[in-house]
N, C-alpha and C positions, 0 to 999 in steps of 0.2 A: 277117781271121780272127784268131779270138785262140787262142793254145794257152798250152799249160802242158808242160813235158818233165820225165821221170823217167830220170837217169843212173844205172845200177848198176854200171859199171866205172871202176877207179880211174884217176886220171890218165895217169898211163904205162906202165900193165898192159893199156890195151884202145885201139884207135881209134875205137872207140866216142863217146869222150866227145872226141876233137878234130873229128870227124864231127857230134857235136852243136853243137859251139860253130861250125864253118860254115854249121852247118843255120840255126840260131838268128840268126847275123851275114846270113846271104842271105834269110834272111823277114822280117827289122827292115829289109832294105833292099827290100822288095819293099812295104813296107807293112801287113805283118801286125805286129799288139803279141803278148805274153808275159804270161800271168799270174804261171807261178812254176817257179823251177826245184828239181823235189825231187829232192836226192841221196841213196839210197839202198843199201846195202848197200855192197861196198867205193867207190859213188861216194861216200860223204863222204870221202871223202880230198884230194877238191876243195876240201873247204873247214880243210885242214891248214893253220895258217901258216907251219912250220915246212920244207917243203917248198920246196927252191933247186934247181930245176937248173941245170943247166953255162950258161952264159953263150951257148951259141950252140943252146940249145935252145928253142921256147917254152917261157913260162911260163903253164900252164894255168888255174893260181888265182887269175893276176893276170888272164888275161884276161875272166874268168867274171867276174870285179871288175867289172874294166872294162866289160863288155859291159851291166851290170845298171847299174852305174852312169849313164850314158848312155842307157838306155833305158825306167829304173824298173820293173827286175825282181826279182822276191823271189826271196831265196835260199836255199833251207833244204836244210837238213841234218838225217837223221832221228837222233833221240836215241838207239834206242836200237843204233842200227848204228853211232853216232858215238862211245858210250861202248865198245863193244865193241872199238874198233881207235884210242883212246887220244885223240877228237879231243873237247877240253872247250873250251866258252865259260868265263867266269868263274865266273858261276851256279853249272854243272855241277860245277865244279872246286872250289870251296868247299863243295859238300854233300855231293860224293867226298873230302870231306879232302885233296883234291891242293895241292902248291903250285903248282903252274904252270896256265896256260890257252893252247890255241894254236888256236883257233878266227878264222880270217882274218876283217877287220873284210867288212861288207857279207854277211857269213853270220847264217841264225840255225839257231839249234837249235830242234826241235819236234815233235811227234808223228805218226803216220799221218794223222790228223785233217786236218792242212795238205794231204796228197794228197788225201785225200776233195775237200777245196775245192777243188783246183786241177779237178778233173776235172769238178766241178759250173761251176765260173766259165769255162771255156773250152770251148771249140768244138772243138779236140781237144788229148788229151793222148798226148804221144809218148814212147814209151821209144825209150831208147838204151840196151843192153846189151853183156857182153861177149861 
């Protein structure tokens, strides 16, 4: 089966999105693939770079890296819920006048459009909320 998942809780505000990332690591080992993972509302936070925690916590956006990395899954982040809580690719950050960009590599930024797809190209699409 192939899915596609929508996180709307932030990394360490909801269990939500560490609940999705086992959902996600136990269906790639079961033999299901991943169309796309869209972060949504405070889930783009998942894809802040700028985000450390303590050394004996996971880390949430390296594993979402990781996990896509290894299994060739897209990763997006919706724009306008990413510009609204400070999270810019370079793109974004140069047409906002911003000087900085902190958009973790292995993310991209892009519209509702990219869920439409996800829900059309998979078999199912899962929210995970807070």
């Amino acid at each position: 089966m192939r899915f596609s998942l929508m996180i709307l809780g932030a990394p360490y505000s909801s269990q939500s999105v560490a609940t999705a990332l086992r959902f996600t690591q136990a269906a790639v080992d079961a033999g299901h693939s991943f169309h796309r993972i869209f972060f949504y509302h405070d889930g783009v936070n998942s894809g802040n770079a700028l985000i450390t925690p303590p050394q004996d916590e996971n880390n949430i956006p390296q594993q979402w890296q990781s996990l896509a990395d290894k299994h060739g899954i897209d990763l997006v982040v919706c724009i306008a819920s990413a510009l609204k809580r400070g999270v810019l690719d370079k793109k974004e950050a140069e047409r906002h006048e911003q000087t900085n960009h902190n958009l973790n590599n292995g993310f991209t930024i892009s519209g509702l459009g990219q869920l439409v797809d996800a829900s059309i190209e998979s078999d199912r699409l899962i929210t995970f909320g807070p």
